[in-house]
VMD Tcl script that draws the C-alpha trace (Angstrom):
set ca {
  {55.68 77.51 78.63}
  {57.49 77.53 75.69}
  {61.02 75.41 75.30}
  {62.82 78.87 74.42}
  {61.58 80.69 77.56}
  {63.28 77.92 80.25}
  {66.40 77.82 78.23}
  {66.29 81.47 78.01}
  {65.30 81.88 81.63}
  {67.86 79.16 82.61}
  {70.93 80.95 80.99}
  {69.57 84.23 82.79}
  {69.61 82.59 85.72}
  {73.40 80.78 85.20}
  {74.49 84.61 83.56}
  {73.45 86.23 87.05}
  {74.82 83.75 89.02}
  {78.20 83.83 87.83}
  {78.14 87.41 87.68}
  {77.43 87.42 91.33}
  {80.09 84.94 92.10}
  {82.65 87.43 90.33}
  {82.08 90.31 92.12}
  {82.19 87.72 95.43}
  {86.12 87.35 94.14}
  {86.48 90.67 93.59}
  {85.44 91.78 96.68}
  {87.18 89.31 98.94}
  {90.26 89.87 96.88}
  {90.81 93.60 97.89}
  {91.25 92.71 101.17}
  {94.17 90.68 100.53}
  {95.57 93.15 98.32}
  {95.49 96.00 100.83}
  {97.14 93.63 103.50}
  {99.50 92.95 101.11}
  {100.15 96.52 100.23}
  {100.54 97.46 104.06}
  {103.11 94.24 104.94}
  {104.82 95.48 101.92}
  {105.15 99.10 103.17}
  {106.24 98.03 106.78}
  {109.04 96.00 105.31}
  {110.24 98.33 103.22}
  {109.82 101.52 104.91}
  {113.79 101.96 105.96}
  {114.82 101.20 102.74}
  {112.84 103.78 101.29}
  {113.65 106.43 103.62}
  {116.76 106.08 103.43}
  {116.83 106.05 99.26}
  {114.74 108.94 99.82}
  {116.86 110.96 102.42}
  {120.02 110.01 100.99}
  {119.36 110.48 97.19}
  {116.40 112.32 96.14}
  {116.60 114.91 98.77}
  {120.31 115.78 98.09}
  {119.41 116.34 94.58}
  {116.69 118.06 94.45}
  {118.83 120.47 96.74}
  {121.55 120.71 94.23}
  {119.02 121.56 91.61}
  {117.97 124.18 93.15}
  {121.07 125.51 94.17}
  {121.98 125.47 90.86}
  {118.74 126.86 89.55}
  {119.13 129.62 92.47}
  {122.23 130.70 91.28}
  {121.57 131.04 87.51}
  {118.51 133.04 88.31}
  {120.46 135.34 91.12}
  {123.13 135.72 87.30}
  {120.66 136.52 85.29}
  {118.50 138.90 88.27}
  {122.17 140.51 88.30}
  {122.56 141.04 84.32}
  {118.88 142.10 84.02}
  {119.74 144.94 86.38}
  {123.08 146.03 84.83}
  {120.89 146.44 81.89}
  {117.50 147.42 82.55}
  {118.31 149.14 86.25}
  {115.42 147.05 88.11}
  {115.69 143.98 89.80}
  {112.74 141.57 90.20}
  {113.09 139.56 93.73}
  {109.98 137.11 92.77}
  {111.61 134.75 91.58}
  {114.65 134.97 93.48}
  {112.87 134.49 96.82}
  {110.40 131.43 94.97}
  {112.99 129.31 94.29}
  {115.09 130.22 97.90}
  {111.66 129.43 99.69}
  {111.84 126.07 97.73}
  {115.47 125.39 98.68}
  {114.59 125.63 102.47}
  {111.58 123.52 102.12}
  {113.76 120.93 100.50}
  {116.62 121.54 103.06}
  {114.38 120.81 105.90}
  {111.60 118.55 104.27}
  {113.73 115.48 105.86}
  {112.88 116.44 109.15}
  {109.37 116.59 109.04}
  {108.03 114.36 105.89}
  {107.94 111.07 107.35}
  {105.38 112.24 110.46}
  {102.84 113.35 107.58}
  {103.55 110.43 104.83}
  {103.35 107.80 108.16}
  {100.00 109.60 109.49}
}
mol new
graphics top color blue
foreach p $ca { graphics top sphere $p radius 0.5 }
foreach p [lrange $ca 0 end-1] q [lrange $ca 1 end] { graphics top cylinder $p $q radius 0.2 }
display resetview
């Protein structure tokens, strides 16, 4: 055997090795991580539903609302001038406005399932 094959075959062997002992890390380290994703989640699950029942909810609400309203104005004006009135989107964005009215209720059984 030549000199260049054992230091070539010795760096092979020291290249696989530490490749080996990376994905080791990597593989021991995503069970931390998920532990620490899930102790995260439990402490800050009241917080968040709250934010989320309290804030985002009640907005999106208004935004509909609002959007409901400009589109039941412009439904209106459409059919002073045209004489037919599309209900589509009228009833789309209502159907929306109950699912966000009531999404409260319900959302934390699925998100917590």
């Amino acid at each position: 055997m030549t000199e260049n094959f054992r230091k070539r075959s010795v760096c092979g062997i020291a290249e696989a090795a530490a490749i080996m002992n990376i994905a080791v890390i990597t593989a021991h380290a995503e069970g931390d991580v998920a532990g620490a994703v899930t102790s995260t989640w439990n402490s800050a699950k009241s917080q968040i539903k709250s934010i989320v029942n309290n804030v985002v909810f009640p907005v999106i609400d208004v935004i509909l609302v609002v959007l409901l309203f400009v589109k039941i104005a412009m439904a209106y004006s459409d059919y002073r001038k045209h004489g037919q009135l599309e209900w589509g989107p009228i009833a789309i964005l209502f159907f929306c406005l109950l699912f966000s009215l009531t999404a409260p209720m319900y959302i934390w059984t699925v998100v917590s399932a």
